[in-house]
N, C-alpha and C positions, 0 to 999 in steps of 0.2 A: 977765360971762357968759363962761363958757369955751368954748374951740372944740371944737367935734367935728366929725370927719370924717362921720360917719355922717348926723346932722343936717345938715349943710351938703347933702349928696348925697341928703337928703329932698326939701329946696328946687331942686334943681338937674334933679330926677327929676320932679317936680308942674312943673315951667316947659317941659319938653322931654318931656312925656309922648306928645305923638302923634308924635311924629319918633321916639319909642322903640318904638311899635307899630309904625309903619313900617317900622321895620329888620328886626325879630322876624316881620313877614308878607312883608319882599323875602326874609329867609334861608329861610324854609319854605319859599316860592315856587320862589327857587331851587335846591332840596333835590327837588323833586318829581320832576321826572326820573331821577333815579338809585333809587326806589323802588324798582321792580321788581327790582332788582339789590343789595337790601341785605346780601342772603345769600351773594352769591360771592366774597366778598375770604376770608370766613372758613373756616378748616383744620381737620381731622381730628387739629390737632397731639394727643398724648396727657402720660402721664407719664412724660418724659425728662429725664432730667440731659446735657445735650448731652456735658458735661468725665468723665462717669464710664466705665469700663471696659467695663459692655455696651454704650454706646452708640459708643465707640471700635470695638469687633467691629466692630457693626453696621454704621457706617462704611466699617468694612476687607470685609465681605464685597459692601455695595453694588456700591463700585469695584471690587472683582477677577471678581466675577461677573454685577453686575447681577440680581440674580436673589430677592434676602435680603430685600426689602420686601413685594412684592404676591403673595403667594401665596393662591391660591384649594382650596378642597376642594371634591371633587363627591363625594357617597358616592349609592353604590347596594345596593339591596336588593330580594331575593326571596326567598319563603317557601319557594317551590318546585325555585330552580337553586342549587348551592352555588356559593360565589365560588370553589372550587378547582377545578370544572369549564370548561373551553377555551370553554364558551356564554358562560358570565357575562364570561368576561376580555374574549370576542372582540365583546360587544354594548356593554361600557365602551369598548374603542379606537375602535369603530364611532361610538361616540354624542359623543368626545372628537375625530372625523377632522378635522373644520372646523380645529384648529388647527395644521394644515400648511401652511394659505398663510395662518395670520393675518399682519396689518401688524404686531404687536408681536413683538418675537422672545422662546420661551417652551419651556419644557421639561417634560414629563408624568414624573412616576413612577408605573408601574401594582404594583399589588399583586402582581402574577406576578414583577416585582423586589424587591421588597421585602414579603415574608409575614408582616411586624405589622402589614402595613393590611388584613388579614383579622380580621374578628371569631372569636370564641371558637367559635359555632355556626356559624360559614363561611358564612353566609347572608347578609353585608354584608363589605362592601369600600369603599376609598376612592383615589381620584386624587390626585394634589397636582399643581397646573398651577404653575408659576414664569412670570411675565413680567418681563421686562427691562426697565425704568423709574426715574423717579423713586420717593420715598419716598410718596408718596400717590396712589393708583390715580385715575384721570380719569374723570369720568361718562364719559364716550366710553368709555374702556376697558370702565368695567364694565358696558355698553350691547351691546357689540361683543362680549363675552364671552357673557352670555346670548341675544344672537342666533346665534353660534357651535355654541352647544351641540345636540346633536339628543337629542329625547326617544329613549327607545330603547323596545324593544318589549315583551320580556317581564322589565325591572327598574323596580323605585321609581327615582327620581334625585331628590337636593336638594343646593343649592347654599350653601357659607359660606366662609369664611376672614375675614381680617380687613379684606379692603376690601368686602368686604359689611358684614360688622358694622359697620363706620365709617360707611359710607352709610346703613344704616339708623338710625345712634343722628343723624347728620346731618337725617333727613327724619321720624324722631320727635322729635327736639328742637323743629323748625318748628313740629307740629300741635300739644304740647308747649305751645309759648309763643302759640299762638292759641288753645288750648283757656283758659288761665289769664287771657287778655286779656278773653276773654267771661265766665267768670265773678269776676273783682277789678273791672270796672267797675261793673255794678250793685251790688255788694259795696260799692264805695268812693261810689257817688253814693246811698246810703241812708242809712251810714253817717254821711256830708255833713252831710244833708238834718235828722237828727236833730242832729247836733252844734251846727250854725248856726241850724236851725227856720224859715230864710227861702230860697226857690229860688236867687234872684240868689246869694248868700253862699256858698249850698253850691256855686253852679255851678263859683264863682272858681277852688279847689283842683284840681277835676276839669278846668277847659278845661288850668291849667296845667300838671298832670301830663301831661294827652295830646300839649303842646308839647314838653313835656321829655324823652317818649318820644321823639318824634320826633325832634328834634333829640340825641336819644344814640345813636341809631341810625344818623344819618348821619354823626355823629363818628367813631361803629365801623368808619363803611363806609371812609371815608377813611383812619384808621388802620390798618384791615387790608389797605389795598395800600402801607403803611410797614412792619408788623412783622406777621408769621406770627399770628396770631388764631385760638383756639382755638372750635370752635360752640359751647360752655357759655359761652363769653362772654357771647352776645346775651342769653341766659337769665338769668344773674346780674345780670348787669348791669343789664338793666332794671329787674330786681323790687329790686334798692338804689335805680334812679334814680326809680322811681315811689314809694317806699313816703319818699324824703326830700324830695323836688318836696312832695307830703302833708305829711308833717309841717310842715316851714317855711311851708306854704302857711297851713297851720292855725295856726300861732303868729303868723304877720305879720296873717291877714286879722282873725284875734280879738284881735288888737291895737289892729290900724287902731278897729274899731269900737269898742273901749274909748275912743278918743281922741276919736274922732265925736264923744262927748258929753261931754266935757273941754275942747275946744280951739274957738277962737272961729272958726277957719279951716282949710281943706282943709290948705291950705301944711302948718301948724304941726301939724295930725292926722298928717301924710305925716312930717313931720319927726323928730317925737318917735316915730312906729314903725320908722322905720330906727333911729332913736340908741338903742333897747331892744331891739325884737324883732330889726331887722335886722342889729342887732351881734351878737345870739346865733344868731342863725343862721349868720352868717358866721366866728364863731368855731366851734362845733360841725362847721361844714361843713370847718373847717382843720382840725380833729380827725378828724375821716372820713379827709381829705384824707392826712393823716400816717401814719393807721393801715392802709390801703390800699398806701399807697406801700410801706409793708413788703412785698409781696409781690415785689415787684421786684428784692428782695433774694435772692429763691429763684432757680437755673439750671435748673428745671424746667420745660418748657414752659407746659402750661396754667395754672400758678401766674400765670407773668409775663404772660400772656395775660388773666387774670382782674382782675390786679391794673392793666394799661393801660385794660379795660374799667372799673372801677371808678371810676379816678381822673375817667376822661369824666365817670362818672354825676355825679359830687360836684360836678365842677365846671361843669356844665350846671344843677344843678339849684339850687348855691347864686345863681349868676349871675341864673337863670331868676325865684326867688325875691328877690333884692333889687333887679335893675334892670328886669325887664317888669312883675311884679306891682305891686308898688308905683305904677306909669304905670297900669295896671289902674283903679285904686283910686283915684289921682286923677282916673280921669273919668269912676267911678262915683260919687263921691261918699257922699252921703245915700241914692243909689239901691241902696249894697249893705244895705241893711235891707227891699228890697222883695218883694212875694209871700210874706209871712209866713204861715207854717203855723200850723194851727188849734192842735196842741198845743206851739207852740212856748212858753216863759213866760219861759226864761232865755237871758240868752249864753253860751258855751261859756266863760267865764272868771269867771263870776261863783260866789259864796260857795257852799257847799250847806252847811246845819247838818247834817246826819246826819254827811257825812263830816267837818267843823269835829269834831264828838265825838268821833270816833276819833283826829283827830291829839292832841285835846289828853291823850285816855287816854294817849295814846304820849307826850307829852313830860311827862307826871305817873308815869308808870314807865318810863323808857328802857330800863333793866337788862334788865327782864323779859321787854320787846317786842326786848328786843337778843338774849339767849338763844335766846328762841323762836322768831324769824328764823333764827339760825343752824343752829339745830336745822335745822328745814324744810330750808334751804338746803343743807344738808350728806347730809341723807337724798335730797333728788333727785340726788346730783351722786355716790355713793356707787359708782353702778354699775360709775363708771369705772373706778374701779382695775384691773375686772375687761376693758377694753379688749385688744383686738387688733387690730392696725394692719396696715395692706396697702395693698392697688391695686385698684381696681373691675375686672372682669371682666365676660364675657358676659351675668353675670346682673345687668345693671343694666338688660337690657332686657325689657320684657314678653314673655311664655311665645309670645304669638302670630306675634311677627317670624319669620320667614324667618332667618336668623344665627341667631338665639337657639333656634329647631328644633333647626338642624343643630348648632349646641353641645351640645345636650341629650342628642341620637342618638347624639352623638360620643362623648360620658363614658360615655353607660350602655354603648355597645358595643366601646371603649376604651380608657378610663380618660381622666381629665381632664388628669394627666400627660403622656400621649402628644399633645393639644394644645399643650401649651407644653412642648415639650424645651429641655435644655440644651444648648448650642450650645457646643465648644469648639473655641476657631479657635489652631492649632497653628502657629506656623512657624519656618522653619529664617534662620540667618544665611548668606546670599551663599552659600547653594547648594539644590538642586534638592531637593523635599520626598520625595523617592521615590527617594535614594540607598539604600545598602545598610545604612550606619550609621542614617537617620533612621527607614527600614521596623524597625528592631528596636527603636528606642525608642519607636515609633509603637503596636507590637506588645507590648510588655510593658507601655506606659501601659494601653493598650484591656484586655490580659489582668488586671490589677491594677482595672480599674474593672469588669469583669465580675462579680469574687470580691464585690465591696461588699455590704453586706447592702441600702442604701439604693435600690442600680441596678436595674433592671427589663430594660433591655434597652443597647444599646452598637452603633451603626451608623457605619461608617468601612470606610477603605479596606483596614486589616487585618483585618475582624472580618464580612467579606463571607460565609464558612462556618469555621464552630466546627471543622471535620476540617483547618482545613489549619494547617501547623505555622509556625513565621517562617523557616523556608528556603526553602520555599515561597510564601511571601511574594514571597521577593526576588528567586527565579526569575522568577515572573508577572510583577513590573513592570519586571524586567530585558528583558521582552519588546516590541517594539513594540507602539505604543497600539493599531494599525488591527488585530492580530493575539490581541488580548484577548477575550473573551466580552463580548457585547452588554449585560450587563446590567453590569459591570465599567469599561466603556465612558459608559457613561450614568451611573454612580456617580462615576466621576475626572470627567468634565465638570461636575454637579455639585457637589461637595465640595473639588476638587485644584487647583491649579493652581500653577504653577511652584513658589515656598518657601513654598508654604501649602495646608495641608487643614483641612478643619472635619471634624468627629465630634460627633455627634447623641446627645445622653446622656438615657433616661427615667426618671423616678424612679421608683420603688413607692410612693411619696406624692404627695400633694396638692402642688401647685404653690407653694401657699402654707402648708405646713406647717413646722414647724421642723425635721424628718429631711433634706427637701429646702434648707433653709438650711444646716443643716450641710455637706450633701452641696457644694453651690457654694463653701463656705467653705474646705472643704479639697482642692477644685478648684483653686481661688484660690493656695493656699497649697501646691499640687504642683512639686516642681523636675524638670523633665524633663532627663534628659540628652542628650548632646550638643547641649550649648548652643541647644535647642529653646525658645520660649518659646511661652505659653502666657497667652490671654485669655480671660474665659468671660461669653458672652451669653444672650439670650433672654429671655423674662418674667419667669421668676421670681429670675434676677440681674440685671433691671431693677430690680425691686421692691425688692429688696437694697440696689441703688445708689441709687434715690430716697428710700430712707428715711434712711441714712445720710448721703444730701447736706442732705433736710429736718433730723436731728436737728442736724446740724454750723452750719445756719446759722439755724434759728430763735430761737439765744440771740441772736446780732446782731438779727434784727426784732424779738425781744419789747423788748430795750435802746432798740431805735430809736421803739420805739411809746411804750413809756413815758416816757423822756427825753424826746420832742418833745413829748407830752401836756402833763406835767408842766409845760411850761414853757410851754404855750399858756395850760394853767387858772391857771399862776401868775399869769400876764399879766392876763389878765380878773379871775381873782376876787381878786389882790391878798393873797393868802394862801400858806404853806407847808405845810399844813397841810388845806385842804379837796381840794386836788388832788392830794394821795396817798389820802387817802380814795375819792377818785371811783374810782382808780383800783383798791384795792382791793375795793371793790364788783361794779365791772367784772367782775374778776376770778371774784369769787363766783356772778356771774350764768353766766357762762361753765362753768364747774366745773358747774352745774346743767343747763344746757343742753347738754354733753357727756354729763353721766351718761343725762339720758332719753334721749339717740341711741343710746348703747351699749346702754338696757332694749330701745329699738323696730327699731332698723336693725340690730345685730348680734347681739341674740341673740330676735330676733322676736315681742316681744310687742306685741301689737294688730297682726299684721301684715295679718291680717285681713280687718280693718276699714279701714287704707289701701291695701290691695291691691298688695302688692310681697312679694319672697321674703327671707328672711332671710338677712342677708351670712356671717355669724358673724365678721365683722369690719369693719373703719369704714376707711374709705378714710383715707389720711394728709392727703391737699390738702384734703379737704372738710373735716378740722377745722382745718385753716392757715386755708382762705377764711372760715371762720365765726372765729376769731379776730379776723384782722384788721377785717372787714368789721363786728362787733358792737359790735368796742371801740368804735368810731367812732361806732354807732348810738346806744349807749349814752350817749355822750357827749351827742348831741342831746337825749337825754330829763335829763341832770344839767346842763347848760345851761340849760334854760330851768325848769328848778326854782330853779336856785342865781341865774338873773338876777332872778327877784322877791324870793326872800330878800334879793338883796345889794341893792337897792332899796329895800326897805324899814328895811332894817340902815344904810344911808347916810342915811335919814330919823332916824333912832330914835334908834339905837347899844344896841336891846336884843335881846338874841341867840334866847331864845324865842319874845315875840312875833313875829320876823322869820321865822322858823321859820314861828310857827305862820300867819300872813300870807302867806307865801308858798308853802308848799303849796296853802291856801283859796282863793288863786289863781290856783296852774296845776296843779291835781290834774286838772281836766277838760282840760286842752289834752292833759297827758303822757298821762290811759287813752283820750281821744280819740284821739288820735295812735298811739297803741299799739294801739288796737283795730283800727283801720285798718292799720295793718303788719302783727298780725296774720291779718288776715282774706284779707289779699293775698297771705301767704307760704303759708294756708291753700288758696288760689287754685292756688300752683306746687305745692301735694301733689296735686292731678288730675293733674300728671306720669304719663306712665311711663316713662320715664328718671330712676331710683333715684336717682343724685345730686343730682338737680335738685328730687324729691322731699323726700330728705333734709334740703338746704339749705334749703328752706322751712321744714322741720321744726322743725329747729336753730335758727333766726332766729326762730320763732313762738316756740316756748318761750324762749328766751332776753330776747325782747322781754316778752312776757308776765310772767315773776318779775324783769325788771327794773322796768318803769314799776310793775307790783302788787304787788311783795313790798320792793322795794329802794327805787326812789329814793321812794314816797311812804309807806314802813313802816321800812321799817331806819337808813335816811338820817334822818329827823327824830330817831331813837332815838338815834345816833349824835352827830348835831349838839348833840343836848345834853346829853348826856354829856360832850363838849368843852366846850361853853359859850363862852367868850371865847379860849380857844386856838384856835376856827375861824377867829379872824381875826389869828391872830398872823404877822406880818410883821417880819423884824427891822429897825432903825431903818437899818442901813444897805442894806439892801434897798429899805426903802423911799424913799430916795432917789436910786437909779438906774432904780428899774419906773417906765413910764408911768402915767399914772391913769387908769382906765379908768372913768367916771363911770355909775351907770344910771340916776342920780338925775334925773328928766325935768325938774327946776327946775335943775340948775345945765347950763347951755348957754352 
């Protein structure tokens, strides 16, 4: 008898099974109190590359000004008063007075200083309040803000900026992932109920996902007072750690009870399900494990944030799966076949001849069913090409939030532009930014970016009125500060200070269009004289810089995903040969399940019918996080196909029948399991937070044409078209790889 690790730790999990419940009901126990507070460790973090250039600005304008994070807008309007009339201006200061004795220190620009925050019809106007703080606004702050505020009397007022938007995508991601908690549980215990056909059987999956919820949650919580935690975490996060807590649950418990009726003893049931199921799950769940860790590799906030979420889920859920369930199971015994349903007849592992027919038409013409797959596969995935890549914005949240209003108000009466300007932060070397020589280099930059055809507008310390000339310039700030014009005054406090000023650039395009990329690019690429230097911020040369940082470093994680894959499935399935396949399938699943985000998320078909607005672009992380996180997924469903194949192939040594055996065998676990993933990620599209929508999306399809079109249609086409090359190992290979046995008779 040979040893396994796995088996051995069947035996040693049935001997110590109430001491293992034990533990898993003191850690939840202990876990209880920090409930209510699951939510506070985690940040507003967004899409930053900390090491890139805007977010260096950003940086440099915090420190010199304090002022560059938490900026609020209050716009007002009336039908009746024009905002260029002394009423409207004097009932905004009126309704803005509270913030002269606030506790935060804060600075107002009214429209009577600056007349592009008058709309077109002059019937709307806007504030911009700046407070002095850290990078993420305090509910206290934004609590103390709206209490501040006074309604005024004869104008509309509504409040946005982007610590409201933060807060609110914050407290819609909450209702968000309770709304999707109530509808994946009845979803996943019907599901069960049908898969298993007995209560007890179905329960098992469902008690231990809700533990594995739980306990990935408090993982998070602890983690996010270690590392900055983004709020889509708790989101993603869970719906990977519930939708694989499910799967594994459903491979080991349909396991277990195949043994039930094989094995003379509980022990040896428990035994031989860890040394097959429990090894496939524990391998798949390394494969998660690997493909996840990729994201760690990104300098992007929420990436790394998704990707530490992530790693929790896998490894809570695989744990959750081999060391509680299994104790589970030994002290249910014969009692997990109880309360059987009236139309139950099979187990979720057992033969079905209808489907038995199709595999064997598919391994009687591979070629054809290999064509006709690709076909398919290549028409869903087509869309892509036609892909636009970006940064999610305002509109990832429903039309009804309060932020997402005042967005809306903001464009039509605006331009969307004029929300995300370009920031360029100017400064001189070891001397004062407002000498004689820096005002004229200051002064022919600003008059050089006026002429652009791209610029829309140019606000800075030279560009205050169009009538004055650069002599005049140098006059005015040759003058003392106390003796300048008020509004002049409030503009240098703002923008200036010692060897540095900012200048506020708007485009005539879309924030995210390509005219405005060019325009940062030869921003980027401007030499100012007198040894001026020059960095350029704001949204849309974030976006610039996150994309670049993502393109530059995702050939590293695709290398690291596949190379560690590769070398997992070589491990287990003893082959050179089937673990590039998996991996090119993978691949193909993915290409499919980008093309329909690109048909439904960016350019809005059926948008509809999931109720969300059309991006006309695809967020860049949300296809990194579906990347990573499917590769892995995927894995789990070519794991437990390829563990009954290579089972029965270690019995045989014939490569069809093992084929065709080992689908007949776990074709119900993989669309079982897949249906349930499905139906859960189906669950996160009641979202109204667009990304998190999305990612359901992606994950549903993606799962969908892998378990239905690939690993139980393409995969067998495939395999035997290889024939005997799927188990080619060369000889001196095989004498350094471990042997990794699934053969439940050699032990």
């Amino acid at each position: 008898m040979k040893s396994d690790l796995f088996y051995s730790l069947g035996f040693g999990i049935h001997k110590y099974r109430w001491f293992i419940i034990l533990l898993w009901f003191l850690l939840i126990i202990a876990s209880l109190p920090f409930t209510p507070y699951v939510i506070t460790p985690f940040k507003n973090i967004g899409f930053i590359d900390r090491a890139s250039e805007s977010a260096r600005a950003n940086d440099t304008l915090n420190k010199r000004f304090g002022f560059s994070y938490n900026q609020f807008i209050v716009i007002y309007h009336s039908d009746l008063i024009k905002a260029t009339e002394p009423k409207f201006i004097n009932e905004m200061k009126q309704s803005l007075s509270g913030f002269k004795h606030f506790p935060v220190k804060n600075q107002i620009i009214y429209p009577d200083i600056h007349n592009k925050q008058i709309s077109e019809d002059k019937h709307t106007a806007y504030a911009i309040i700046y407070f002095e703080g850290p990078e993420e606004a305090s509910q206290q702050l934004l609590h103390d803000f709206k209490m501040t505020l006074k309604e005024p009397f004869d104008l509309d007022m509504r409040i946005g900026g982007e610590p409201v938007f933060l807060d609110d995508t914050q407290r819609q991601t909450q209702v968000d992932l309770f709304k999707a908690e109530y509808i994946a549980t009845p979803v996943a215990i019907i599901t069960m109920l049908i898969v298993f056909g007995t209560v007890v059987a179905a329960s098992i999956p469902i008690i231990l996902g809700g533990v594995s919820a739980f306990l990935i949650l408090m993982t998070l919580y602890f983690l996010g007072h270690i590392f900055s935690l983004s709020v889509f975490t708790l989101n993603i996060a869970l719906l990977l750690g519930i939708c694989l807590s499910l799967d594994y649950a459903l491979l080991i418990v349909s396991r277990f009870r195949d043994e039930l009726k094989n094995r003379g003893t509980i022990e040896e049931a428990i035994a031989v399900t860890l040394s097959t199921a429990g090894k496939a799950v524990f391998f798949s769940g390394l494969a998660v494990f690997i493909s996840l860790s990729a994201l760690l590799f990104f300098h992007i906030d929420v990436l790394f944030s998704v990707g530490m979420g992530g790693l929790a889920s896998v490894s809570v859920s695989v744990l959750t799966a081999i060391i509680l369930l299994p104790a589970i199971l030994a002290i249910l015994n014969h009692k997990i076949n109880r309360l059987r349903l009236p139309f139950s007849k099979t187990g979720p592992s057992s033969d079905n001849p209808h489907y038995g027919w199709v595999i064997n038409k598919v391994v009687k013409r591979p070629v054809i069913y290999f064509c006709m797959i690709l076909f398919i596969l290549f028409a869903l995935g087509y869309p892509f090409f036609k892909v636009e890549l970006g940064i999610s914005d305002f509109r990832i949240l429903p039309k009804t939030l309060d932020s997402r209003e005042v967005y809306d108000l903001f464009e039509s009466e605006f331009g969307e532009s004029r929300m995300s300007p370009i920031l360029a932060v100017v400064q001189s070397r070891n001397e004062n930014i407002l000498t004689s020589r820096n005002i004229d280099a200051l002064y022919n930059f600003a008059t050089q970016l006026i002429k652009n055809p791209y610029v829309s507008d140019v606000s800075s310390i030279v560009s205050t009125n169009p009538r004055l000339t650069k002599q005049q310039y140098n006059q005015m700030y040759a003058m003392p500060k106390s003796q300048l014009p008020e509004g002049v005054q409030k503009l240098l406090k703002m923008t200036t200070t010692g060897d540095l000023t900012v200048m506020t650039i708007v485009s005539k395009t879309n924030s995210n269009s390509p005219e405005t990329r060019d325009l940062i690019k030869a921003l980027r690429d401007t030499k100012l004289k007198n040894h001026l230097t020059l960095e350029v911020t704001g949204a849309s040369a974030n976006t610039i810089d996150v994309l670049g940082s993502i393109g530059k470093t995702f050939i590293y994680a695709f290398l690291w995903i596949v190379i560690f894959t590769y070398i997992i499935l070589l491990l287990f399935l003893r082959s050179v040969i089937l673990p590039l396949k998996a991996i090119l399938t993978t691949i193909l699943s993915l290409f499919a399940s980008y093309g329909v985000l690109v048909l439904i998320i960016q350019q809005g078909f059926l948008h509809g019918l999931f109720n969300f607005e059309p991006q006309g672009l695809l967020d860049i992380s949300l296809l990194i996080i579906i990347f990573c996180a499917l590769f892995g997924i995927s894995m789990d469903y070519e794991v437990f196909l390829l563990t009954r194949i290579k089972e029965y192939y270690e019995q045989s040594h014939q490569t069809i029948e093992s084929i065709v055996f080992g689908i007949n065998r776990s074709w119900k676990i993989i669309t079982s399991a897949a249906i349930i993933v499905i139906l859960i990620c189906f669950s996160f599209m009641s979202a109204d937070v667009l990304i998190v929508k999305a990612f359901g999306l992606g994950i549903a399809v993606a799962v969908f044409v892998d378990a239905f079109i690939i690993r139980t249609l393409l995969v067998p086409a495939v395999m035997t078209i290889l024939g005997k090359w799927n188990w080619y190992l060369p000889k001196w290979l095989d004498k350094i790889l471990p042997n990794i046995s699934f053969d439940p008779e050699e032990r």
